[in-house]
N, C-alpha and C positions, 0 to 999 in steps of 0.2 A: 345276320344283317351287317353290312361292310357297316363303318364308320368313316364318315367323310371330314377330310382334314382343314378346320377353319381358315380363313385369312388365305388360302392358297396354300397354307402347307401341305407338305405327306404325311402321311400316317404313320407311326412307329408302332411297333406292336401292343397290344393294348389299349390301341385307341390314341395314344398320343400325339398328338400334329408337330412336325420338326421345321425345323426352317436352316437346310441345312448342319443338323443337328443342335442339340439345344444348348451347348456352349460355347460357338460363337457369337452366339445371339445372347447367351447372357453379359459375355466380356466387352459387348457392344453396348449393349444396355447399360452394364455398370459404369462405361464412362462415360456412359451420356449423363448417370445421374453426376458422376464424380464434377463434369463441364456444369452441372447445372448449377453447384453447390460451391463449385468456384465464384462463378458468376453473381449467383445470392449475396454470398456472404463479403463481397469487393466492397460493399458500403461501409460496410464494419470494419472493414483493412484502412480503407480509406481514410475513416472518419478524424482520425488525430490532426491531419489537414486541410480537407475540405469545410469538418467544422470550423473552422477560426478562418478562412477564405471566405466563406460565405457568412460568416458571424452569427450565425445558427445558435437558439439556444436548445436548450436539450431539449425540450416540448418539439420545438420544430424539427428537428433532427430526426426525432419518433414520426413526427406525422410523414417524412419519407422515407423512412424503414416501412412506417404501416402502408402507404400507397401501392406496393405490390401487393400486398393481400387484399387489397381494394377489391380485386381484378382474378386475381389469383384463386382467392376462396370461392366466388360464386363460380367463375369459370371450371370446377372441377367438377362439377352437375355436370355441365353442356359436355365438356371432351369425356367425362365417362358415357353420354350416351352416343356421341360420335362414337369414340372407340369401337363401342359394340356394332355400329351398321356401318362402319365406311372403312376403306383400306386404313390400316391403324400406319403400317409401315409411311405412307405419306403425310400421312396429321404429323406424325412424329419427327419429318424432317423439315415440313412448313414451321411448327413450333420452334425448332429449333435456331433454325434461322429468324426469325423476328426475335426472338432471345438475345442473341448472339449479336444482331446490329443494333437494339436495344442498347445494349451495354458496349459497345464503340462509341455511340453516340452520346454517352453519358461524358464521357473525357469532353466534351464540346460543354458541356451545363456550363450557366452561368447568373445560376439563382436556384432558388427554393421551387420556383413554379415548376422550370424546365427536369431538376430533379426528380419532381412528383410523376411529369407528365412519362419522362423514360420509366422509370419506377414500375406505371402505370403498365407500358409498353413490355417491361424484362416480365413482369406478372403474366400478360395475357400469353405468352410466348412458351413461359417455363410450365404456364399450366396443363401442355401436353404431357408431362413424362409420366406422373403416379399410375394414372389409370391406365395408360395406354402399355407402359410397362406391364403392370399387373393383368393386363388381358394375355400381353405375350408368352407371360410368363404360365399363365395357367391353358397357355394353349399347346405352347411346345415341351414343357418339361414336367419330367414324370413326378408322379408324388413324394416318392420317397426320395428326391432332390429338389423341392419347391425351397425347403426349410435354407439349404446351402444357396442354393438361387436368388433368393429373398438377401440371404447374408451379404453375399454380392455385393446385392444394390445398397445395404445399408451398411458396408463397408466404405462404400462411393461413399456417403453420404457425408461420412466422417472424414473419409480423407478429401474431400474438394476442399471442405475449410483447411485440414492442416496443407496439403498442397499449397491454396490461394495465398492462406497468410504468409508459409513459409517465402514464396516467389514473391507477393505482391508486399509485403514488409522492406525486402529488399528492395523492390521498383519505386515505392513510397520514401527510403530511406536516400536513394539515390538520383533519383528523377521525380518524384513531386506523385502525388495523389492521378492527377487525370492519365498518364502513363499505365496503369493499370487496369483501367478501361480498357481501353483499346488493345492493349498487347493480348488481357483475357478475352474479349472476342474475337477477336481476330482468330487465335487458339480455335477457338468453338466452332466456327464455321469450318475447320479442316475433318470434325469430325465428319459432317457430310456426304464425302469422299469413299470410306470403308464401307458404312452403310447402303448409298448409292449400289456398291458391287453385291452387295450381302441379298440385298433384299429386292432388285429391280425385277429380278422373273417371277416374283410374285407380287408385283404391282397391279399387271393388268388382268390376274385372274381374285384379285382378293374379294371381290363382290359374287362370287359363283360358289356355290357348293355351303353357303353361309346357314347354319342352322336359326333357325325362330331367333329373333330376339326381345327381351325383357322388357317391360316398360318401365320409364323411370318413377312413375309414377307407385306400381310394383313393389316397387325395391323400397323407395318411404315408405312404405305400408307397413313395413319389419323394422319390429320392435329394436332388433339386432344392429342394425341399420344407426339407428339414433342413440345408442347405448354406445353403441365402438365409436361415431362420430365425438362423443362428449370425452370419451377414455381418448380418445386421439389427440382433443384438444388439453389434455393434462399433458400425451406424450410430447406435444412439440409446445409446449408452453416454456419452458426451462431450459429447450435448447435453442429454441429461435432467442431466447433473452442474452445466453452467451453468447452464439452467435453474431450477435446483432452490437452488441453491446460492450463485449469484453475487450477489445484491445481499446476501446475511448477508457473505460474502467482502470485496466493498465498504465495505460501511459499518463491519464489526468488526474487519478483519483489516489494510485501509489505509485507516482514517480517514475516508472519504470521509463526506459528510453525505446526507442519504435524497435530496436533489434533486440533487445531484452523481450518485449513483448510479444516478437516475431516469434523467438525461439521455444518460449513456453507455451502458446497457443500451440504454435506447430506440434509441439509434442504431445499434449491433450489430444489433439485430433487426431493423432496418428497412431496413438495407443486405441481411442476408441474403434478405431478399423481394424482395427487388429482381432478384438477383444470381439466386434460385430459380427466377426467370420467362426472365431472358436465359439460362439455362443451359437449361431446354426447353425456349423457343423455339431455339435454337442447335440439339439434338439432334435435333428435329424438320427442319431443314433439310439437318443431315445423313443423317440416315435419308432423304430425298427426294431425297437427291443419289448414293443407292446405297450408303451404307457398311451394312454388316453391323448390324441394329438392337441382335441381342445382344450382341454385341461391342461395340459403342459404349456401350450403355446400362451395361455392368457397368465399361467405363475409367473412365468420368466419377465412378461410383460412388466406383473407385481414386483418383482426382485427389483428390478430395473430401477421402474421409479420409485422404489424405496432406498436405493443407491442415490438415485439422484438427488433426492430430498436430504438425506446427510450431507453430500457434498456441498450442495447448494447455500444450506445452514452453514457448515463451516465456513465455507467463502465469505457467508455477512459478518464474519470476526477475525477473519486473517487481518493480519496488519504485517507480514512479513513475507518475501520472497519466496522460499520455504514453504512457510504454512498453505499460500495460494495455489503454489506448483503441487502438494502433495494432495490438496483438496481440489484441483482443477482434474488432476492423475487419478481419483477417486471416480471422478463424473465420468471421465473418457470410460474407463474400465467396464463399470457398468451399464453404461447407455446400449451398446448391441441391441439387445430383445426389442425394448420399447420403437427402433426405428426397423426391426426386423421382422416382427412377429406380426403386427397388424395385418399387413397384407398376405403372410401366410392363413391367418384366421379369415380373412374375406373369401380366400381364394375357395377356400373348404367352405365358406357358405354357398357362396354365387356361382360357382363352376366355371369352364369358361365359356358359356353363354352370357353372363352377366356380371363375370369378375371386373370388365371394363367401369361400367355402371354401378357399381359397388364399394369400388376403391373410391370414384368421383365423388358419392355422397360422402361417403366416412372422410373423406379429405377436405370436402368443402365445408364442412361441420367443423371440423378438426383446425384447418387453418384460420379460424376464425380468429386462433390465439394472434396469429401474426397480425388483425386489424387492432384488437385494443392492447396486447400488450406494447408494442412500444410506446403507444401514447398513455398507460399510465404509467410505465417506466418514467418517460418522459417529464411526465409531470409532478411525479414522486422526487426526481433529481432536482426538477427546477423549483421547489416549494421545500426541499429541506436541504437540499445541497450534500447528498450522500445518496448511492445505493445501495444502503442498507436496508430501508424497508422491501424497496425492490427485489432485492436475494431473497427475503423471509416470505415472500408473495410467491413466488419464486417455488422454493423447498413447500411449500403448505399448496402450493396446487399439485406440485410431484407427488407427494403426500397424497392425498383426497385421491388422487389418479388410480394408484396403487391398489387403494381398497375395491375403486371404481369398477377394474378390470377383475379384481374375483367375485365379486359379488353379484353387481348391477348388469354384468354383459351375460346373456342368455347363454346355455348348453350350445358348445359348438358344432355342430352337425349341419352337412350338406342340404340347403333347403328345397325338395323335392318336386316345387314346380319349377325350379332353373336347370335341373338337372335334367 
C-alpha cells in the first residue's frame, strides 16, 4: 500500500514525506527558532535601561516577562491542533509575522501597560514555532536523524540569546534599549523571504492527501501527555529564569558594566549550542547502536537537569567574575538534552499524525513556568532585595525535574492508535 506524503510532501523511501529534502527545511526551521529566541529574550537585553526609564520595580518588571506566557502557554493547545489539520507551512509564516511587528512595535512602548499589551502580542505570535516545527519535523525527517534535527532547533534555541545579547548589548550600549526592538524585527521579517520560495508549491496542496487526524481531546487522555507537560515545566523553569533575568542580575546585582555582561552571556549561550548539537548528535549514535531510544532520550533529559541544578546552586553564591563565568559555563554545557530531547520523545509517541498536537499540550503545561516564575522572581527581589532565594528555587525545581523524567514519565513507545 503506497504511503501518502503529509502536508504536500513526497515521499522518501520508507515512508518518509520530504519537503524538498529534510535539510533545508531543517536549517530553516532552526532559524526561525534562533529569530524567535532573539526576539524572546530582547526584554532581558533590554532591561538594564528600560527598567530605570519606566521605573519598574522588579515585581513589575516580572509581570511583563510573565505577560507573554499569558498568551503563549494556553495558545500551544490551539497551534498544536491547527498544526495537525491546516497547512502548517502558512500558520508558521502568519506567526511569524505578528511576532516580528510585535516586537518593532515594542521600541514605540511607553509604560507598563503598552509593555504588557506587545508582550501579549510577541506571545500569540511566537506561539506558532514548537508544535508546528515538531509536526515538520516528524513528517520529513527520518528517524534515525530526528535526534540531530531536534539538536538543531535546540542549538537555535541557545544561540538566539547568545546572538541577541551579543548584538543587542552593543545596540543597548550605544544607542539606548528601544533601538533593539526594532533592528530585532525588522531582522525577523527578512526571514519570510527563504521560506516563501522553500515552501509556496506545497501551499496550495497541503490540505489533500492528509491522513485522520487526533483529537485534542485524545492526546489529554495520556497519562504521557501530562507527565512530560510537568517534566517540561522543570526543563524550562531555570532557563526562562536566566534568560529573562541574567543580564539585570549582572549589571545591578555584581556591578558588572552592560559590555561585561554582553560578553559573558554571550559566551554561556554559545557554548550551550554547541554542546545542544554534540549531545544529539551523540544520542543519535546511540540510538543506532541499539540502546533503548526512550530510555536514552529521557537519561540525558536527567543528566541535563541535574547539570543544571549545580550550576544554578553555584550561581546563588558566586560573588566574583570568575566564579559566575565558570558556573554560568557549567549551565550552558549541560543544558542540550533538556531543550533537545523533549520533542524527540513526543515525536516517538504522537507520530506524525499528532506530533503537532502533542508537542502543543506538553508545551502549554510546560510554559506555564514562564506565567509564575518571573512574578515570583519578582517578588522574591522586591521583599528581600537579592536573587538568592530565586537561584535556590531555581536549582531545586532542576532538581525535582531530573528525578521527574526517570521516573514519573511513562515507558517510551509509539502510542498505537496515532500511528
Amino acid at each position: 500500500m503506497a504511503t501518502t506524503a503529509p502536508e504536500g510532501g513526497r515521499t522518501a523511501p520508507g515512508g518518509t514525506a520530504r519537503l524538498g529534502g529534510w535539510k533545508p527545511l531543517t536549517l530553516l526551521l532552526t532559524l526561525l527558532v534562533l529569530l524567535n529566541y532573539v526576539d524572546r529574550g530582547a526584554l532581558g537585553i533590554a532591561a538594564p535601561g528600560l527598567k530605570d526609564e519606566f521605573h519598574l520595580s522588579a515585581l513589575q518588571f516580572g509581570v511583563a516577562l510573565s505577560a507573554f506566557a499569558w498568551v503563549y502557554a494556553p495558545a500551544q493547545f490551539a497551534v498544536g491542533w491547527l498544526s495537525d489539520r491546516f497547512c502548517v507551512y502558512r500558520l508558521v509564516a502568519v506567526g511569524l509575522a505578528i511576532w516580528a511587528v510585535s516586537t518593532m512595535l515594542t521600541a514605540t512602548a511607553t509604560g507598563l501597560a503598552m509593555l504588557v499589551a506587545l508582550r501579549i502580542g510577541l506571545g500569540i505570535g511566537e506561539g506558532v514555532a514548537f508544535p508546528s516545527i515538531s509536526k515538520m519535523i516528524a513528517a520529513h525527517v527520518p528517524q534515525e536523524r530526528r535526534g540531530l534535527a531536534n539538536a538543531w532547533v535546540a542549538a537555535a534555541l541557545a544561540a538566539g540569546p547568545a546572538l541577541g545579547t551579543l548584538a543587542g548589548g552593543h545596540i543597548l550600549n550605544d544607542y539606548g534599549w528601544r533601538a533593539i526592538f526594532l533592528i530585532f524585527g525588522a531582522i525577523t521579517l527578512l526571514w519570510l523571504m527563504p521560506w516563501h520560495f522553500v515552501s509556496r508549491t506545497h501551499w496550495h496542496v497541503a490540505g489533500q492527501h492528509r491522513e485522520p487526524s487526533v483529537a485534542m481531546r485524545d492526546i489529554l487522555r495520556r497519562r504521557a501527555v501530562w507527565t512530560m507537560g510537568i517534566g517540561h515545566f522543570c526543563n524550562t523553569y531555570a532557563f526562562f529564569f536566566l534568560l529573562a533575568w541574567l543580564p539585570l542580575f549582572l549589571v545591578k546585582q555584581r556591578g558588572l558594566s552592560i559590555l561585561e555582561m554582553t560578553g559573558i552571556t554571550t559566551s554561556v549561550f554559545a557554548l550551550q549550542a554547541v554542546c545542544a548539537l554534540l549531545w544529539g548528535w551523540l544520542s543519535d549514535r546511540l540510538v543506532h547502536a541499539g540502546h533503548d531510544e526512550g530510555r536514552l532520550r529521557k537519561a540525558f533529559i536527567a543528566a541535563s537537569l541535574t547539570c543544571s541544578a549545580i550550576a544554578v546552586l553555584g550561581l546563588s553564591q558566586a560573588d566574583t567574575t570568575a566564579s559566575i563565568e565558570g558556573w554560568l559555563l557549567l549551565a550552558g554545557a549541560g543544558a542540550g538534552p533538556a531543550g533537545t530531547q523533549p520533542y524527540a520523545i513526543a515525536q516517538i509517541f504522537a507520530g506524525r499524525r499528532a506530533s503537532g498536537s502533542w508537542v502543543g499540550a506538553v508545551n502549554g503545561i510546560g510554559n506555564t513556568s514562564g506565567i509564575v516564575g518571573p512574578l515570583i522572581t519578582g517578588a522574591i527581589v522586591d521583599r528581600t532585595g537579592s536573587y538568592v532565594a530565586a537561584f535556590l528555587l531555581a536549582a531545586g525545581i532542576s532538581a525535582f525535574g531530573a528525578l521527574w523524567w526517570l521516573f514519573a514519565v511513562p515507558k517510551v513507545e509509539p502510542v498505537a492508535a496515532f500511528h
